[in-house]
N, C-alpha and C positions, 0 to 999 in steps of 0.2 A: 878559270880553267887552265891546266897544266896538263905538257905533254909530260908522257912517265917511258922511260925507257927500261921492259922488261922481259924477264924470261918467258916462252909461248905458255907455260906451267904456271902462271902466277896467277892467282884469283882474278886480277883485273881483266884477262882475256876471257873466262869463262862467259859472263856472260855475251860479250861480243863472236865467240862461237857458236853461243846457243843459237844468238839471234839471225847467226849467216844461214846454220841449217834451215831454221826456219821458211828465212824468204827466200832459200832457194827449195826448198819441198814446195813453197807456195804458188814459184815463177815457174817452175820447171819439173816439177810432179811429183813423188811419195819414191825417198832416196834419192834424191837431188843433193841433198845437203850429204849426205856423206863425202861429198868429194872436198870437205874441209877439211881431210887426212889423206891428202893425195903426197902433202909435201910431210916426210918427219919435223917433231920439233927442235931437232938440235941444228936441221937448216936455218932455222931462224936466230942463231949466235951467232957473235962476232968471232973471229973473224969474217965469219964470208955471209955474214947477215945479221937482222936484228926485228924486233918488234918494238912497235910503238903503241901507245894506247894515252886518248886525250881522257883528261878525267877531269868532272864539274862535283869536286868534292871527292866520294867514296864510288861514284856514279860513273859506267865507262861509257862515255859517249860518244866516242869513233876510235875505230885503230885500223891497222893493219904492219905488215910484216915485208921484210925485204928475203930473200935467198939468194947466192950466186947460183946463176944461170947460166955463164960462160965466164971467161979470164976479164971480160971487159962490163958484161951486163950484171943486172941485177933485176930481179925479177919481183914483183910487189904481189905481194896473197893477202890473202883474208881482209881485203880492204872492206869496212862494214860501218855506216853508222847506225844508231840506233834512233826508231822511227820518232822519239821524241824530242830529236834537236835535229832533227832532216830541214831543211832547206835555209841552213844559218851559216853557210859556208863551213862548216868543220872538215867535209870530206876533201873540201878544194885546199885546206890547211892542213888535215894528215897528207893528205898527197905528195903537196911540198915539203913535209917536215921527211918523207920518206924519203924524196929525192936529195932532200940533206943529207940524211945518213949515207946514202949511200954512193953520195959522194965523198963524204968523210972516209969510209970505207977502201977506195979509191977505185969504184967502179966509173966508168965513162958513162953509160946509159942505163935508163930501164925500162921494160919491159912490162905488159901485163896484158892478162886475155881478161873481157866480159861478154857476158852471153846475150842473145839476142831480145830477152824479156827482160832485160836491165837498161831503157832507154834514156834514163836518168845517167848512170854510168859514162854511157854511149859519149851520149853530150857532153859530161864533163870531161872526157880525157880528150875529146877535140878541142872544147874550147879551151884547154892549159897548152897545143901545139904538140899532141901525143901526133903520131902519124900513123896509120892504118896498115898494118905488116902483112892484113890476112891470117888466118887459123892457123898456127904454129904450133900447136899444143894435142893435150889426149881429146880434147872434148869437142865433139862436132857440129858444127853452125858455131862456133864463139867465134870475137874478132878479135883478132892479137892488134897493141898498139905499144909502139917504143919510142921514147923520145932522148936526143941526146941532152948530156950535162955539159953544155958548152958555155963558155964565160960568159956571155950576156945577160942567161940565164941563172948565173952562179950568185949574183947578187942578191937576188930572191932566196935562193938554195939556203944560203947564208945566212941570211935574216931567221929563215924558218929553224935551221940548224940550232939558234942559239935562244928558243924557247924551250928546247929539246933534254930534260933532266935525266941522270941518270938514275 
């Protein structure tokens, strides 16, 4: 498996958009998943962000996307795996591979909301040291979580950064 560093428009996203609307019309009711077009796609280029998508062949098996959020944050979207490699660690390895970038980027922290019927989510951004910000965002009952990119953590950051292809 190989991360791919690409544009939000590149076939390897498509299916991992499909599959976000999906299990949020699923979690959270019929037009839930629209709100995977809340950010444009040129948020997600560098400079001020990027997208990642892990792929096991032709096959997209987790991604998501970084945007500037402020001069210092970076805000992580479409974070999504797909229910065929769920509980293999990918989402805990895109996650770091995002905090890579965008520290390469030169953002300090980031940022990201999940909703309350994502208790899978929940969990994992506690147990990576995200810390619980409160509802910051458009969507009501989500819990916003930020964690900084401070050295100690940079080593990890690092490692992940340099599976990360362009």
């Amino acid at each position: 498996m190989q991360f791919s560093l690409v544009r939000f428009s590149s076939p390897e996203v498509a299916p991992l958009l499909a599959g976000l609307r999906l299990e949020y019309n699923s979690r959270y009711g019929a037009g839930a998943g629209d709100s995977t077009e809340d950010v444009p796609a040129e948020e997600f280029e560098a400079p001020n962000g990027g997208f990642l998508v892990l792929l096991d062949g032709e096959h997209t098996v987790a991604g998501g996307g970084i945007h500037r959020f402020d001069a210092e944050t970076a805000e992580i979207k479409r974070m999504w795996t797909n229910p065929d490699y769920r509980r293999q660690g990918h989402a805990r390895s895109i996650l770091r591979a995002l905090e890579a970038l965008a520290g390469r980027l030169g953002f300090a922290r980031v940022r990201l909301e999940t909703g309350y019927a994502q208790p899978e989510a929940l969990a994992l951004y506690r147990s990576l040291g995200y810390r619980d910000i409160g509802n910051y965002g458009i969507f009501e009952n989500a819990s916003g979580f930020e964690r900084t990119l401070s050295e100690p953590e940079a080593a990890v950051v690092t490692d992940a950064a340099a599976s990360v292809t362009a």
